[in-house]
C-alpha positions in Angstrom: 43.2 9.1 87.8 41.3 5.8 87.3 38.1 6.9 88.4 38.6 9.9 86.0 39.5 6.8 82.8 36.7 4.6 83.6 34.3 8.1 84.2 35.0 8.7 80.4 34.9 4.7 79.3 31.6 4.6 80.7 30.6 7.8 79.2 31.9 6.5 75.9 30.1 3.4 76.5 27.2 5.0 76.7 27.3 7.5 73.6 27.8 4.5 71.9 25.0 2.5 73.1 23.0 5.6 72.9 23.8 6.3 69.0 23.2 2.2 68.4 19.6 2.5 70.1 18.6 5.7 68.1 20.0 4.4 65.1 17.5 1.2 65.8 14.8 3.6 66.6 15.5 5.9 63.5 15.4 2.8 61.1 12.6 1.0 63.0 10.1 4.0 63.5 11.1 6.6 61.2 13.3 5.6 58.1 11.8 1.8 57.5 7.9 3.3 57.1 9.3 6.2 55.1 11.0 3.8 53.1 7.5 1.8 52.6 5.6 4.8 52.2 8.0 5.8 49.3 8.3 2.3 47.6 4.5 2.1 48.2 4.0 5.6 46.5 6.4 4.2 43.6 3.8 1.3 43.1 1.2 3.5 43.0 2.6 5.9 40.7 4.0 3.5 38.4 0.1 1.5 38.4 -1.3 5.2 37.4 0.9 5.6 34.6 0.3 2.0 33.2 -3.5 2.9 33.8 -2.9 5.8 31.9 -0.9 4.4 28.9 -4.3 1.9 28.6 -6.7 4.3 28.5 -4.5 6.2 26.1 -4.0 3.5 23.7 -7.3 3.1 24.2 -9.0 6.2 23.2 -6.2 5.7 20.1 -7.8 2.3 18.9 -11.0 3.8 19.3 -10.1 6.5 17.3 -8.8 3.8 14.3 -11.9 1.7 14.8 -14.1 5.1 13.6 -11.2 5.1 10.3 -11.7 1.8 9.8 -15.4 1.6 10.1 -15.2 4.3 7.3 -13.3 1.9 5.2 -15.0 -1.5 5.9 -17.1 -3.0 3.2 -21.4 -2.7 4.1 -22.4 -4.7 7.7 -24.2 -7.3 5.6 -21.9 -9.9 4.8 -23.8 -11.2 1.8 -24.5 -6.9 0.3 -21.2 -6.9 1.1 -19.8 -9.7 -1.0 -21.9 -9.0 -4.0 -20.9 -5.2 -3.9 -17.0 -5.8 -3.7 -17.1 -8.7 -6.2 -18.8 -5.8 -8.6 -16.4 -3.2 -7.9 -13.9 -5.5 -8.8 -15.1 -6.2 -12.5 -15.7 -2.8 -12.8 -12.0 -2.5 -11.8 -10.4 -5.5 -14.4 -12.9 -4.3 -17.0 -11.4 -0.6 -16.8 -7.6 -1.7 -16.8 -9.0 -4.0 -20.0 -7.9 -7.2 -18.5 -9.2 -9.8 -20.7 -11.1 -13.1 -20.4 -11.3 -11.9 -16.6 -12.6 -13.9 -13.7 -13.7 -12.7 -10.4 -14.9 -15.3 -7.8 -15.6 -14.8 -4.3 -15.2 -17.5 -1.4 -17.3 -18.3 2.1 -16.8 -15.4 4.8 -14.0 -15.8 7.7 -15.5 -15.1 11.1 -11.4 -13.4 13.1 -12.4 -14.0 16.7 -15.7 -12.4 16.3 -14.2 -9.0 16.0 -14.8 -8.8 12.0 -15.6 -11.4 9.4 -12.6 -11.5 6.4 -14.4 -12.2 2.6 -11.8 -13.8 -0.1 -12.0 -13.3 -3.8 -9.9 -14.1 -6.6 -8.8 -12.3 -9.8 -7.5 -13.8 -13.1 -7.6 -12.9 -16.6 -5.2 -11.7 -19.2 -3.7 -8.5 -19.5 -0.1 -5.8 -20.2 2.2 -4.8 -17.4 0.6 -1.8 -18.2 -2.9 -3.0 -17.4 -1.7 -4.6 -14.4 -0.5 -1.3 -13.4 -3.7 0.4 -13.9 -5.1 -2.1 -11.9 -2.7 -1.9 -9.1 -3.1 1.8 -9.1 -7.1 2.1 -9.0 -7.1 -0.7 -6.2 -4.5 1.4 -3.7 -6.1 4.3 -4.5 -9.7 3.2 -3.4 -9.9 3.2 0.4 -11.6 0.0 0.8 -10.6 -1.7 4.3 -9.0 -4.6 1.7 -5.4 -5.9 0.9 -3.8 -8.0 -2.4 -2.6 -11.4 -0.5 -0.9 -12.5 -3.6 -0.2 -11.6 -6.9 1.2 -13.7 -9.7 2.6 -12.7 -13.1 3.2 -15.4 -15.7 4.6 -14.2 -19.7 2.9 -15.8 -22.4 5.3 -16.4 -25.0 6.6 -13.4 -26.4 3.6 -11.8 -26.7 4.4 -9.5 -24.2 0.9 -10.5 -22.1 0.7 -12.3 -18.9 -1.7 -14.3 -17.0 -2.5 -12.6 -13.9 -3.9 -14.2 -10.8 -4.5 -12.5 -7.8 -6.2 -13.3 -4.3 -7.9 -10.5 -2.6 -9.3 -9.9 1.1 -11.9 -7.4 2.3 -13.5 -7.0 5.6 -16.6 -6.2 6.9 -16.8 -4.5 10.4 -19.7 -4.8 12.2 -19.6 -1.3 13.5 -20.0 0.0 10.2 -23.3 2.2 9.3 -22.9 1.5 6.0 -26.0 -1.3 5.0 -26.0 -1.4 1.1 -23.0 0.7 -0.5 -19.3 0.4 -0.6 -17.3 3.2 1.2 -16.2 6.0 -0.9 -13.4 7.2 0.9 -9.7 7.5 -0.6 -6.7 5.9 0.8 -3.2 7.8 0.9 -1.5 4.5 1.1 0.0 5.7 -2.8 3.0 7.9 -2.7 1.7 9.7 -5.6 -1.5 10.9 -6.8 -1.7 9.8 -10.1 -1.2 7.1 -12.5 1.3 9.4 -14.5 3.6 9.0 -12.1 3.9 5.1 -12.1 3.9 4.5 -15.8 7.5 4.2 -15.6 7.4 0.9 -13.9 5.5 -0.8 -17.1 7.8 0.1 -19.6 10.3 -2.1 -17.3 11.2 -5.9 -18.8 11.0 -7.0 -15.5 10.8 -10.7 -16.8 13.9 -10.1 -19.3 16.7 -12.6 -18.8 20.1 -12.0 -20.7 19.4 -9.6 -22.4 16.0 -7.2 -22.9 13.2 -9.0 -25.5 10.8 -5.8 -24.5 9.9 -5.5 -28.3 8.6 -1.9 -27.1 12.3 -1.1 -26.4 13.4 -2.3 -30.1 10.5 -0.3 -32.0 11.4 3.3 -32.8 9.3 6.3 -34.1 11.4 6.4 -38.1 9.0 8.7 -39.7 5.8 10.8 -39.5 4.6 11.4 -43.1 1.7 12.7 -44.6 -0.4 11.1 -47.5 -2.9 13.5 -49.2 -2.7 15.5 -46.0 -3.5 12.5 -43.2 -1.2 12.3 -41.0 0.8 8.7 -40.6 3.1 7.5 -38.5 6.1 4.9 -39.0 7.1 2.8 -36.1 10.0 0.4 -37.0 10.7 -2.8 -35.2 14.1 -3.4 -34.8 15.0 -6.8 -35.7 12.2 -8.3 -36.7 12.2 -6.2 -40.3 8.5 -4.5 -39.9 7.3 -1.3 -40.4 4.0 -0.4 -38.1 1.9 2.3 -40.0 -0.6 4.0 -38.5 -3.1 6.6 -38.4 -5.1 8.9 -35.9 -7.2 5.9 -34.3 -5.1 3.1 -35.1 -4.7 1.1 -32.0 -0.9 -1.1 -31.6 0.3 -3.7 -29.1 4.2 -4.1 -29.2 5.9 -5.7 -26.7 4.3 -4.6 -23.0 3.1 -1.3 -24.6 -0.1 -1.6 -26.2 -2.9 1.7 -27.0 -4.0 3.9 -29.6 -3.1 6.8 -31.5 -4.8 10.6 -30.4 -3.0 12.6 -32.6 -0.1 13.0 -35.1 2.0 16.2 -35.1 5.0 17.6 -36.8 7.2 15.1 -35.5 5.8 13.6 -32.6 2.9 11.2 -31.6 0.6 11.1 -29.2 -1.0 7.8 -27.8 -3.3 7.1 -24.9 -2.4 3.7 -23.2 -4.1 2.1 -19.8 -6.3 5.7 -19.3 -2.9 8.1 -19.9 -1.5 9.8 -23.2 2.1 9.6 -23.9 4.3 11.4 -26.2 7.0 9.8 -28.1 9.2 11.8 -30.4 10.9 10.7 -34.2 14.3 8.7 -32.8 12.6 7.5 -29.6 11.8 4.1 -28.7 8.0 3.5 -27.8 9.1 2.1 -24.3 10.6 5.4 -23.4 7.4 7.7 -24.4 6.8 10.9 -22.1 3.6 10.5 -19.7 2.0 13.6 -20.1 -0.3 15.9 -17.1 -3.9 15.1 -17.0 -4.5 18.5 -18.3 -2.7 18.0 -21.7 
């Protein structure tokens, strides 16, 4: 009977060393340079995806290097400068700015990668011209950006002194040698002017109350005086009556242009390169903009 027991404690014995041993030889030999082989595989995997996403990202910035190329202002720094500082008094000049300044400053070398050119922009003007402006410089697709903007009221006039600070960049991938880019950004949410001439009939420098006098001067009367047409704008608080003809050219408040035409009982007025319409009863600073095709 005890031979028999220690027959089978011996036999156990000896599963159990055998099991320990091949579980040592399974993790030694076998599963531990599996596991390596996997985590090594991992690595490699992972390194081919990172090489991957860099290759990517770079075919993407080469890709916005050709758009920007497109955009940037002529290779020659100094063609460049003069060209941009023209466009921009071309620019001031059609929004009507007036006594308007531009200046331009020495070029930036960024890291060798582009050089940045700095002007500056000030003269005299509407919101409405500002506007303009605004809506001309977006619209071009110049590789440029307004760095600041200021608006300062003069009296009650309803003008402002605007100063602005401007940067352009010249690539030096671009093929461009002696004339600005005439591509067209889609930076604008809308495509034309129309659509923003809401924002100038804002007082966005009111306080307490609203001093737009566009807001206070209403279209009374449109009369006719040996068959010419006249119309009769009324400022509201100030006890004047504006009189004026096809041709005759007004500035009220932050609305300022000139009268196209004179109908039954409504008047047409081109301001800042639009025409509005403005009904008897209306206010001047709540005129319709009307389509480019009108």
């Amino acid at each position: 009977m005890n031979k028999t027991r220690n027959r089978l404690m011996y036999f156990g014995l000896g599963a159990i060393l055998l099991y320990v041993v091949g579980d040592f030889v399974m993790r030694t030999y076998v599963d531990g340079p599996l596991e390596q082989k996997q985590a090594r595989k991992a690595q490699l995997e992972k390194k081919i995806k990172e090489r991957k996403k860099k290759l990517a990202d770079a075919k993407d910035a080469a890709k916005k290097l050709i758009v920007l190329e497109k955009s940037s202002l002529p290779s020659d720094t100094e063609v460049a400068r003069s060209l941009y500082r023209a466009w921009l008094l071309d620019l001031v000049e059609k929004s009507e700015f007036q006594t308007a300044h531009v200046d331009s400053g020495p070029a930036t070398s960024r890291k060798g990668f582009y050089e940045a050119l700095a002007f500056s922009v000030r003269g005299k003007g509407t919101l409405h011209q500002v506007v303009r402006f605004l809506f001309d410089f977006y619209h071009a697709g110049h590789l440029h950006k307004i760095q600041s903007l200021s608006l300062t009221p003069i009296g009650k006039s309803g003008g402002l002194d605007v100063i602005m600070t401007v940067e352009a960049l010249v690539l030096p991938g671009s093929d461009r040698k002696s004339e600005l880019s005439t591509t067209v950004s889609n930076r604008l949410n809308f495509p034309s002017m129309t659509d923003y001439g809401i924002i100038a009939q804002r007082n966005v420098f009111g306080a307490g109350g609203d001093s737009d006098a566009s807001r206070q001067t209403y279209l009374t009367a449109v009369t006719r005086d040996d068959g010419e047409a006249e119309a009769w704008f009324t400022l509201r608080g100030q006890d004047k009556l504006l009189k004026l003809r096809q041709g005759g050219h007004f500035e009220v408040g932050y609305v300022s242009g000139t009268v196209i035409d004179i109908l039954n009982d409504d008047v047409v007025f081109e301001s800042v390169g639009e025409r509005w319409l403005i009904s008897v009863g209306e206010p001047l600073a709540e005129a319709l903009a009307l389509p480019p095709e009108f």
